[in-house]
C-alpha positions as CSV (number, residue, x, y, z in Angstrom):
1,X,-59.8,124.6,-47.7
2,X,-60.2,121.0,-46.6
3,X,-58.6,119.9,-43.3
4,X,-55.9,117.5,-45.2
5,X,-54.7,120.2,-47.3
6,X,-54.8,122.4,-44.4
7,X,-52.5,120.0,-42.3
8,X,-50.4,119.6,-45.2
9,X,-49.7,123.5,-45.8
10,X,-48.9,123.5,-41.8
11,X,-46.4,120.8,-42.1
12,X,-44.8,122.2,-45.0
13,X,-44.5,125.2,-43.0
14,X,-43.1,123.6,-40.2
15,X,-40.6,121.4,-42.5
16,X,-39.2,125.2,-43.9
17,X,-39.0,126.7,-41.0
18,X,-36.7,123.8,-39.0
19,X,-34.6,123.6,-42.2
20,X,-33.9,127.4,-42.6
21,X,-33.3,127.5,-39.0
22,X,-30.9,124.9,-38.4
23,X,-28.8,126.1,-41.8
24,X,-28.6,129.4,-39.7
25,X,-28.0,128.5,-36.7
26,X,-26.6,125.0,-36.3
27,X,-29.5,123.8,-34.3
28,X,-33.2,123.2,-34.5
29,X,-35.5,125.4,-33.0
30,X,-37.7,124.9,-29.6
31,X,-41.0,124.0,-29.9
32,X,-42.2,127.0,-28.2
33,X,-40.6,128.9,-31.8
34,X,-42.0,126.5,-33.9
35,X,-45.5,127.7,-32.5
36,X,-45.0,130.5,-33.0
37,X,-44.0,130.5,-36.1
38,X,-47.1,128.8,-37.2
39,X,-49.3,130.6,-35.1
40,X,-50.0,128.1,-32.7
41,X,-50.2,128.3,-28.5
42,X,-50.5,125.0,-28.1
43,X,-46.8,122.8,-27.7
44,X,-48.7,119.5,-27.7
45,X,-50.0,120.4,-30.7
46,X,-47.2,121.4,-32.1
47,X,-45.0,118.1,-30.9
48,X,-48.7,116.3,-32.9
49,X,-47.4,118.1,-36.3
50,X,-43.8,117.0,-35.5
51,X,-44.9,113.5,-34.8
52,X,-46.7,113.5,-38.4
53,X,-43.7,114.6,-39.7
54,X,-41.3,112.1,-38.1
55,X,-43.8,109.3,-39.3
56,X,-43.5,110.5,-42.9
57,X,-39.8,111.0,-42.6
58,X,-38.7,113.7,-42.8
59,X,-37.4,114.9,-39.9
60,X,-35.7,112.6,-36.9
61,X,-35.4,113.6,-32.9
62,X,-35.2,112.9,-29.6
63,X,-38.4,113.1,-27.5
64,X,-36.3,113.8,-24.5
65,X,-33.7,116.4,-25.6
66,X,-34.2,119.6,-26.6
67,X,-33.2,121.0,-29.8
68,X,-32.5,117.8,-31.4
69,X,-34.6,117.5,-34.4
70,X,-32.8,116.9,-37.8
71,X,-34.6,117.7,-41.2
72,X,-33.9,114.3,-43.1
73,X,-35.7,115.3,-45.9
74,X,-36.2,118.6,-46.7
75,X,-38.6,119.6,-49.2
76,X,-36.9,122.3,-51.2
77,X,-34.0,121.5,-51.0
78,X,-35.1,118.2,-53.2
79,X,-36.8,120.5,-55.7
80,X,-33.9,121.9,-55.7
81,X,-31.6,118.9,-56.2
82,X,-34.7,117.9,-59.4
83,X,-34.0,121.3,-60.7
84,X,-30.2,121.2,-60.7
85,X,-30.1,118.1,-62.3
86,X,-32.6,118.7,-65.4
87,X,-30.8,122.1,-65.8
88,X,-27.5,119.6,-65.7
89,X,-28.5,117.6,-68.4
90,X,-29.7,120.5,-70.5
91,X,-26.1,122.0,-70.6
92,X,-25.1,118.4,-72.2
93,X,-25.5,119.1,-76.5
94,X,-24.2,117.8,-79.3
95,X,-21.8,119.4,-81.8
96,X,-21.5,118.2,-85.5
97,X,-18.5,116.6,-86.8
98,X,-17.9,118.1,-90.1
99,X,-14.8,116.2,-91.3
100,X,-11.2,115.9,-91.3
101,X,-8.6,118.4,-90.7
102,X,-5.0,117.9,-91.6
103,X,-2.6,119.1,-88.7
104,X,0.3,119.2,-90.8
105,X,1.5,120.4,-94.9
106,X,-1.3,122.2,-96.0
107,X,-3.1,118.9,-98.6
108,X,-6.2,119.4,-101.0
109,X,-9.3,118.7,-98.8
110,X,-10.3,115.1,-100.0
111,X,-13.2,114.9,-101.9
112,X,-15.0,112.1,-99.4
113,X,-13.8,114.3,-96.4
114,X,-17.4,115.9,-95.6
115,X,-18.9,112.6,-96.6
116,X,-17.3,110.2,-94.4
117,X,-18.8,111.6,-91.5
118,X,-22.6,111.3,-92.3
119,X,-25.4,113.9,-90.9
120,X,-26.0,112.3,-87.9
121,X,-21.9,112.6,-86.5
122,X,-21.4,114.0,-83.0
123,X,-19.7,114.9,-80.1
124,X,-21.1,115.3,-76.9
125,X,-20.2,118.6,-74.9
126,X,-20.8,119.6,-71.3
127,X,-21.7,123.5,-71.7
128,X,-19.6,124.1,-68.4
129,X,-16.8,122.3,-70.5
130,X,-16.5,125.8,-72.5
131,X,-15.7,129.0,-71.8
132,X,-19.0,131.2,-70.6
133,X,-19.9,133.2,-73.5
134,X,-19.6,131.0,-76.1
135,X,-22.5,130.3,-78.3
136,X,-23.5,126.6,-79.2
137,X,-24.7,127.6,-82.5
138,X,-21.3,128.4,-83.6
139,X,-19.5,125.3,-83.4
140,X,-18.9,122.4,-85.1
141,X,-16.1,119.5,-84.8
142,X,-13.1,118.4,-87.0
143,X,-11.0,115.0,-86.8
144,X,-7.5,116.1,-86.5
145,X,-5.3,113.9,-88.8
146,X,-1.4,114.4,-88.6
147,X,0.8,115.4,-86.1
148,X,2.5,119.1,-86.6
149,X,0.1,120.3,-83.6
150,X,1.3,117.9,-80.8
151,X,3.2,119.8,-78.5
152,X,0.1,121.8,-78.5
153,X,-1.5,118.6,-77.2
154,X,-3.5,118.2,-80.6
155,X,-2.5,114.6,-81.6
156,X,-3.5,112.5,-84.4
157,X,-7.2,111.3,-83.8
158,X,-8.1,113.6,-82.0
159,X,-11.4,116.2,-82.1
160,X,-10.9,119.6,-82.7
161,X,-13.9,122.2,-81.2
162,X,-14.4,125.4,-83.7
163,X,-15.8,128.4,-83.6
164,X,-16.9,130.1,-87.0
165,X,-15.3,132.7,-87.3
166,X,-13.6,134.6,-90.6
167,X,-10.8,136.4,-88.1
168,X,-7.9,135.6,-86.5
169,X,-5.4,137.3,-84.0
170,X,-2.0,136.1,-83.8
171,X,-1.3,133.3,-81.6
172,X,-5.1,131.5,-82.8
173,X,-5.0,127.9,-83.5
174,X,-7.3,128.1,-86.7
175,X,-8.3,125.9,-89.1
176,X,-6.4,127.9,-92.9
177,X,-8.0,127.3,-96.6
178,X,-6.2,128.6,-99.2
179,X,-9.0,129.1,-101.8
180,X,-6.3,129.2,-104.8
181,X,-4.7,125.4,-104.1
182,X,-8.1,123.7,-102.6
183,X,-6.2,122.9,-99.4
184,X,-6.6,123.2,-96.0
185,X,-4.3,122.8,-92.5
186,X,-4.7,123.6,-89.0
187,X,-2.0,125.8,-87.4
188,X,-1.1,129.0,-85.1
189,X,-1.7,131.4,-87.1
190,X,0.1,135.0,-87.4
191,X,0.2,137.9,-89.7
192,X,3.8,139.7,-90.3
193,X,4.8,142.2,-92.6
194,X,3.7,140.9,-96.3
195,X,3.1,137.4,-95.4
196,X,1.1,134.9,-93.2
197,X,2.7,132.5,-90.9
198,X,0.9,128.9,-90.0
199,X,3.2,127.8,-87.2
200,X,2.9,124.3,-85.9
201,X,3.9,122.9,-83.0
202,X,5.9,119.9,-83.5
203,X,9.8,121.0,-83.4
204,X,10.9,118.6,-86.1
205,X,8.1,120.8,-88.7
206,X,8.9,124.1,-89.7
207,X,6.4,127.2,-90.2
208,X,4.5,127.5,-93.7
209,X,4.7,131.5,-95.4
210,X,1.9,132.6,-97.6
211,X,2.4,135.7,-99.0
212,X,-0.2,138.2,-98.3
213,X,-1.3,138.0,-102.0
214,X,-3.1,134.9,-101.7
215,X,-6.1,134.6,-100.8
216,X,-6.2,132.7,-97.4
217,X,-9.2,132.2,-95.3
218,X,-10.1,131.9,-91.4
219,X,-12.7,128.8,-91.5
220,X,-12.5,128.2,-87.3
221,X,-10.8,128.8,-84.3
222,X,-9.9,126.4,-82.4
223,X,-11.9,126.9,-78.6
224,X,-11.1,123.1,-77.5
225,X,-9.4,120.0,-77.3
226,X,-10.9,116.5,-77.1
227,X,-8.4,113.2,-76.8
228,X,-8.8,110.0,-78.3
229,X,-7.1,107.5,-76.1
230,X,-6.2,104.9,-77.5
231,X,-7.4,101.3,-75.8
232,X,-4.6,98.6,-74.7
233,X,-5.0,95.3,-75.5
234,X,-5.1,92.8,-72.4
């Protein structure tokens, strides 16, 4: 081992010990326990390492008091801080935006709906934004368009976050396709006796029945709500 890379796995040594020491005890060791944490007798050359240290630094004392040194930059704890960050921007993906969803009287899905939005439409998502287990390959986006879902703070506009999913338990806000009539709606959804409720919640709307019958399907469920707000002219 050369003598530079020697001295530099010494002071590395020397920079982890002060730092796990003063995080816990509140203070920085003596230089006598800095020696012998690296195996060395000798304080003078233990205040030499220290002195290399201060002139790169990352670490600041007082000659003259004792205990005073303070780890400025500690190595690991910057690894650390490198890590944390690429792992941050990691958890940031994208989610498709499929199309339009009408929050509101069940309408035929428009023929341009898919295609207005072309393959490259996104949203953004912070992975921390969701809730823990849910997998990124199951989502994808819809523009909300109407208003029966506004007391549910789902407002015209706005971007709906789904989850596939073919099932529903009462009380999911779900994205309905009734196969039979080529339309489509988003709602609370609920089964009861021999029908299907799509409840919305806007007080001036009232709920939609489907009898059990027809064929309705579960296309998404509803896991998040993004706002548009709109900007104010100066």
């Amino acid at each position: 081992m050369t003598r530079d890379k020697e001295m530099e796995e010494r002071l590395q040594k020397i920079l982890a010990f002060l730092t796990n020491f003063a995080d816990s005890s509140g203070y920085s060791p003596s230089i006598r326990e800095i020696g012998d944490e690296i195996d060395v007798k000798s304080t003078s050359l233990v205040d030499f390492y220290l002195d290399k240290l201060e002139e790169r630094g990352d670490i600041l004392r007082e000659k003259h008091i004792s205990r005073s040194i303070r780890v400025l930059k500690p190595a690991h704890r910057i690894a650390q801080a490198v890590e944390q960050a690429v792992s941050a921007l990691n958890e940031v993906f994208n989610v498709p935006i499929l199309g339009r969803i009408v929050a509101g009287s069940p309408i035929p899905v428009p023929e341009s709906s898919l295609r207005y939005f072309d393959s490259e439409s996104s949203v953004s998502i912070a992975r921390g934004m969701l809730p823990p287990r849910e997998k990124v390959d199951d989502l994808f986006a819809l523009e909300v368009q109407g208003d029966s879902m506004i007391d549910a703070m789902v407002n015209d506009g706005d971007i709906v976050i789904m989850k596939r999913t073919e099932v529903a338990e009462n009380g999911d806000m779900v994205a309905v396709w009734l196969p039979d009539a080529n339309e489509t709606t988003l709602k609370y959804f609920y089964k009861e006796g021999d029908h299907y409720r799509l409840q919305p919640a806007n007080p001036t709307m009232k709920p939609i029945y489907i009898d059990k019958k027809r064929e309705v399907q579960i296309k998404g469920k509803v896991v998040m709500v993004i706002r548009q707000v709109a900007s104010v002219a100066a």
